[in-house]
N, C-alpha and C positions, 0 to 999 in steps of 0.2 A: 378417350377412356380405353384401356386395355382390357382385352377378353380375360387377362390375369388379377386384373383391381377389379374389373366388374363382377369375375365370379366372387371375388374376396368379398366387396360389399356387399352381394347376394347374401353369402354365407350369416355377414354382420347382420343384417336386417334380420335375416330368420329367428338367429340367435337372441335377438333384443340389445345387442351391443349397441345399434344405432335406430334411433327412434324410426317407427315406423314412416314418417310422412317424409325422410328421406326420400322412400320409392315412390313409383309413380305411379298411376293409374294407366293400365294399356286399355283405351277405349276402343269400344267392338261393337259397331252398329249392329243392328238385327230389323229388318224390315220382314215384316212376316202380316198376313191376312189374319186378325184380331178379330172380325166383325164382316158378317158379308157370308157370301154362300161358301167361300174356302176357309172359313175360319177354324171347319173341323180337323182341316193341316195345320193351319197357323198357330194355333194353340199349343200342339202336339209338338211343333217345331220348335214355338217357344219352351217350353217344359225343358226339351233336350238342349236348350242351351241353359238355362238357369241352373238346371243340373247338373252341366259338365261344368258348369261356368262354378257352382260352390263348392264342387269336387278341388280342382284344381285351384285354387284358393284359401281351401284349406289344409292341402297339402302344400303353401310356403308359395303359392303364386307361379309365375314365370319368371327363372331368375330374381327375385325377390320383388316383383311386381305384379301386384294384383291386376285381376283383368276387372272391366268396370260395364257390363252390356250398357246399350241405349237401345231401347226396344221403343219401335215405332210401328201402328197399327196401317198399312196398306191396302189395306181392307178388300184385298183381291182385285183391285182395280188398277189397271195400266197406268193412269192417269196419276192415280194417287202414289202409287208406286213411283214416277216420277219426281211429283213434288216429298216425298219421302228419302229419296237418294239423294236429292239436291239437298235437303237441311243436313242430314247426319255426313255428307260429306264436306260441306262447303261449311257450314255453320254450328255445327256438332264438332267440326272438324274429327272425328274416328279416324281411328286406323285403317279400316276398313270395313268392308262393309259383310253381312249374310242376308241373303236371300235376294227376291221377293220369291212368295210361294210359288206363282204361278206362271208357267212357259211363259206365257203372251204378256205378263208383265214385265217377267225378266229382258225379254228383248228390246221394253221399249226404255227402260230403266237403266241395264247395264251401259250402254253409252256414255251415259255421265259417267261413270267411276271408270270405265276407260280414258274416255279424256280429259277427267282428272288423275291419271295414274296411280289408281285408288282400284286395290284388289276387291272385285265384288265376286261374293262366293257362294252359287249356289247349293239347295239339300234337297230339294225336292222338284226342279223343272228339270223335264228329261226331252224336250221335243228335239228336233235338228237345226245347226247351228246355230243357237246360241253361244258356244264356245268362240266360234270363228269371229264374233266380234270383234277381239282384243286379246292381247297379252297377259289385260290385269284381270280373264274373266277364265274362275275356276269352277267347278261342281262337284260333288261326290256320288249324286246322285246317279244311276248309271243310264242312261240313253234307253231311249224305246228299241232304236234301233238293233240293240245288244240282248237286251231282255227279251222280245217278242217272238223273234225266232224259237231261241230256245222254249219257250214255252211252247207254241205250235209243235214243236215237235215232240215233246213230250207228250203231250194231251193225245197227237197223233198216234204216239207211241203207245201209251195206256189202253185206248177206246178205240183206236180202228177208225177213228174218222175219215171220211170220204171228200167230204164236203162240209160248207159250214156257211151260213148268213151273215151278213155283216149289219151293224148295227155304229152306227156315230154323229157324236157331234160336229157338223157343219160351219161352225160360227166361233171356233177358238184354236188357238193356235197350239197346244197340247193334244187337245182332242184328233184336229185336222191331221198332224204330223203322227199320232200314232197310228190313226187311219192309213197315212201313208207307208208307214213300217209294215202295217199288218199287212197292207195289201203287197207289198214286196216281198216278204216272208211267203204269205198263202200260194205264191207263184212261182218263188226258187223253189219250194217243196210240192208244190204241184198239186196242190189241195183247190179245186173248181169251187166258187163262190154263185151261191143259187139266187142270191138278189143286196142289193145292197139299200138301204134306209138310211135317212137322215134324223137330227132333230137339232134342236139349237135349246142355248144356255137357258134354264128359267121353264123348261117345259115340265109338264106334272101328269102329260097323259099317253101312251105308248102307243094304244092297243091297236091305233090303227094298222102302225109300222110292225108291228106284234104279231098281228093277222095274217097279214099279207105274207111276211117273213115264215111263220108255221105254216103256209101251203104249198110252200117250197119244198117240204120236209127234209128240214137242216140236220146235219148228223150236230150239228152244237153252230152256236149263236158268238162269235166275236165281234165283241163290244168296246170302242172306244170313248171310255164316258167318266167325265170327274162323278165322284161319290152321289150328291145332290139329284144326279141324274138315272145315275145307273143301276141307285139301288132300286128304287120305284120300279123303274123299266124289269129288273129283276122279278120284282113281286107280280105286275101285271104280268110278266112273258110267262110263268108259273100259273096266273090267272087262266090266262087263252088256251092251257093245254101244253107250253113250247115247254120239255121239260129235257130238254137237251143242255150239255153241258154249257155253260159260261166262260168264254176264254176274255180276260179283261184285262188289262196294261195298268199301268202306275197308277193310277187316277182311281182304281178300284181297291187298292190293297191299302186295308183297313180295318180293324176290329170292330169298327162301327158297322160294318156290314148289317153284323146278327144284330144291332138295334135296329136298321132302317130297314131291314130286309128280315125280318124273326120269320124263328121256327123253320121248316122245309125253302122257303123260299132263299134263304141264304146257299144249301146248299150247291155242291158244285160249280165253285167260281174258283177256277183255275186260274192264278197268277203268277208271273216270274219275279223275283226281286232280290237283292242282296239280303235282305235280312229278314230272318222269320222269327217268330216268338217262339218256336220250336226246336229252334236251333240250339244244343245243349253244349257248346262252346260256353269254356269258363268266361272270356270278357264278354259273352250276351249274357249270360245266366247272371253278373253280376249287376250289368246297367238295366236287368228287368227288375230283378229284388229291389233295387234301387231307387229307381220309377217308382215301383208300386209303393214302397216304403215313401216319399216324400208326397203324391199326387192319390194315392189311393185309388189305381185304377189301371189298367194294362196299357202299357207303352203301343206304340205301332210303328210303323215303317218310318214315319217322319219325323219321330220323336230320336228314333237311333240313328238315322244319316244326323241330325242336328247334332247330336249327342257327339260322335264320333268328328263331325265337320270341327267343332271347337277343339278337339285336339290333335289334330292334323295340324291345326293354325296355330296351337301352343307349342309341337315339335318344332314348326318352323320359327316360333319368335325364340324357342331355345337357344338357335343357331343365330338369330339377329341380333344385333349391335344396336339398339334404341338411343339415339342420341337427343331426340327431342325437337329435333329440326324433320318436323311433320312431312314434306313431301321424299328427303332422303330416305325416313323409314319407312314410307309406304312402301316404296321402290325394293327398298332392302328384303320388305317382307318377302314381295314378289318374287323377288330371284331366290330366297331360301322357300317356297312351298314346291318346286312340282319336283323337287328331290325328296320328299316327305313319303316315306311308309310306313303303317299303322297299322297294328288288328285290333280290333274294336268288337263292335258290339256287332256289324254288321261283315264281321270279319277281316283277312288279308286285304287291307287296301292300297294300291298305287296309282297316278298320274300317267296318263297319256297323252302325248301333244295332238291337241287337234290343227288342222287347217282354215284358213278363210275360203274363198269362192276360189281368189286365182290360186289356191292352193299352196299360198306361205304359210308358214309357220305360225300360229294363233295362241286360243287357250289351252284348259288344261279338261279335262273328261276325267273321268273314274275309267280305271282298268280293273274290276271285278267281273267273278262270275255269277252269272244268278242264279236262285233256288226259287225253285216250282213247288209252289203247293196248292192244294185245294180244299175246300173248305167240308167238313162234314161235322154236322151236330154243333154247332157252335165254337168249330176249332178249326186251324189251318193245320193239315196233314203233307208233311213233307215226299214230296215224291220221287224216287231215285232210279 
């Protein structure tokens, strides 16, 4: 078929010249944490695909093919994550795949859509190398390693910090790797760390690592810790007297904060990220009205990488040639996304090629810069 008859029956279909069940259904896995301790991303992630996914379907499809999600609940577990990638690529057979939510998932999951030549795409795992996996392995979401710094140094920049306590989860592979970023960052910039604390997935009581941490006296407290964990820890370190700033990575940037963490204890959690609800760019201002208008409730960070992931993947099926023979257009996809650039909701987006170990050529990263905000009164304050 010619990219000249294909745009023509694009055009046929929109029109109603040619019945709609001419076009095809482009199937778009979604493997997201539905259920389980991540589910307050997976939800948020699914949202921004349903939403991009009825945006762009009501404007006339891709090329006059609707996209068709298959959303599958991973429920924040490796494991399941696993057996979730194997059905929707082998037996769902999808075009491709989005997600799992979770670092430690995605690593152990991505493999399969690598050695099926099946583009698996993540929105929200930021840890270190996952991209190096494969060719067919993309993300939007932008790396701890990118993000963390610049945070540190802002916060540094704002308060005068000196020093600062370390606080993380020991037992996950997000958590562990931004603990590794922080601690890189606190050491190019020369910020002395007064004791470092542990804690693992499932915990519910701080105060001991709390204590100990406050007689250090930290100029601020950098926290490696998904939501579940970090906010508690927030509320207790608030408890103990520790009322030093909060410096948190991916895992914390969230509007769910001020519920799990209300009143004063929310305040001062200092994050870096691509995209803030703050942010008065006309394509955020519209996919928050947006949001709000379909879900009744504020969008967050994971909801607008999703949002924005699905159309990166629609400019690229723009440029692909769908012939129906499943493993060519997987392929096809592949070679038309990391030429793909967008502003979106989470603004100016491009593709970086990452590297594997021996330092060949791999997947793809997000090339954004991040925005620092921090939280006061039940709002995130953008800081420049």
């Amino acid at each position: 078929m010619t990219s000249k008859f294909k745009t023509l029956l694009a055009a046929l279909v929109a029109a109603g010249a040619i019945p709609a069940a001419h076009a095809a259904d482009l199937k778009i896995g979604v493997a997201a944490a539905l259920s389980g301790g991540a589910a307050q991303y997976g939800i948020s992630i699914r949202n921004g695909f349903e939403l991009a996914a009825a945006e762009v379907n009501a404007a006339g499809g891709v090329n006059g093919n609707k996209i068709s999600l298959v959303v599958e609940d991973e429920q924040g577990r490796k494991e399941e994550a696993i057996n979730v990638f194997r059905k929707l690529v082998f037996q769902d057979k999808v075009l491709m795949v989005f997600g799992p939510t979770l670092s430690n998932s995605a690593q152990a999951a991505h493999p399969i859509a690598q050695g099926a030549k099946t583009v698996a795409f993540g929105t929200s795992n930021t840890a270190d190398g996952i991209t190096s996996i494969g060719n067919f392995i993309f993300r939007n979401s932008v790396t701890e390693a990118d993000v963390l710094p610049a945070t540190i140094e802002m916060v540094k920049r704002k308060t005068g910090l000196k020093n600062v306590a370390v606080l993380y989860g020991n037992d996950d592979v997000f958590t562990k790797s931004g603990y590794d970023n922080f601690a890189k960052a606190l050491k190019d910039q020369n910020i002395p760390v007064t004791t470092t604390e542990t804690f693992a997935k499932g915990d519910v009581d701080f105060k001991a690592q709390l204590t100990k941490i406050k007689s250090t006296n930290p100029d601020a407290l950098v926290m490696s810790a998904l939501i579940a964990e970090g906010a508690p820890a927030m509320v207790q370190a608030r408890q103990v007297g520790l009322n030093v700033p909060v410096i948190g990575g991916n895992g914390m940037n969230s509007v769910k904060i001020f519920d799990l963490a209300p009143g004063g204890n929310s305040n001062n959690l200092w994050i870096g990220s691509p995209w803030s609800i703050e942010n008065k760019a006309a394509e955020n201002a519209k996919f928050i009205e947006a949001y709000k208008a379909k879900y009744n409730v504020a969008p967050d960070q994971f909801a607008a990488q999703a949002y924005d992931a699905l159309y990166i993947v629609t400019q690229a099926l723009k440029n692909t040639q769908i012939t129906g023979n499943l493993p060519a257009d997987r392929i096809a996809l592949r070679d038309a996304l990391p030429a793909v650039q967008w502003t979106g909701a989470t603004g100016p987006f491009k593709f970086r090629q990452a590297t594997d170990r021996a330092g060949k050529p791999a997947g793809y990263d997000a090339d954004q810069a991040p925005i620092v905000s921090v939280t006061k009164d039940g709002k995130y304050v953008i800081e420049k």
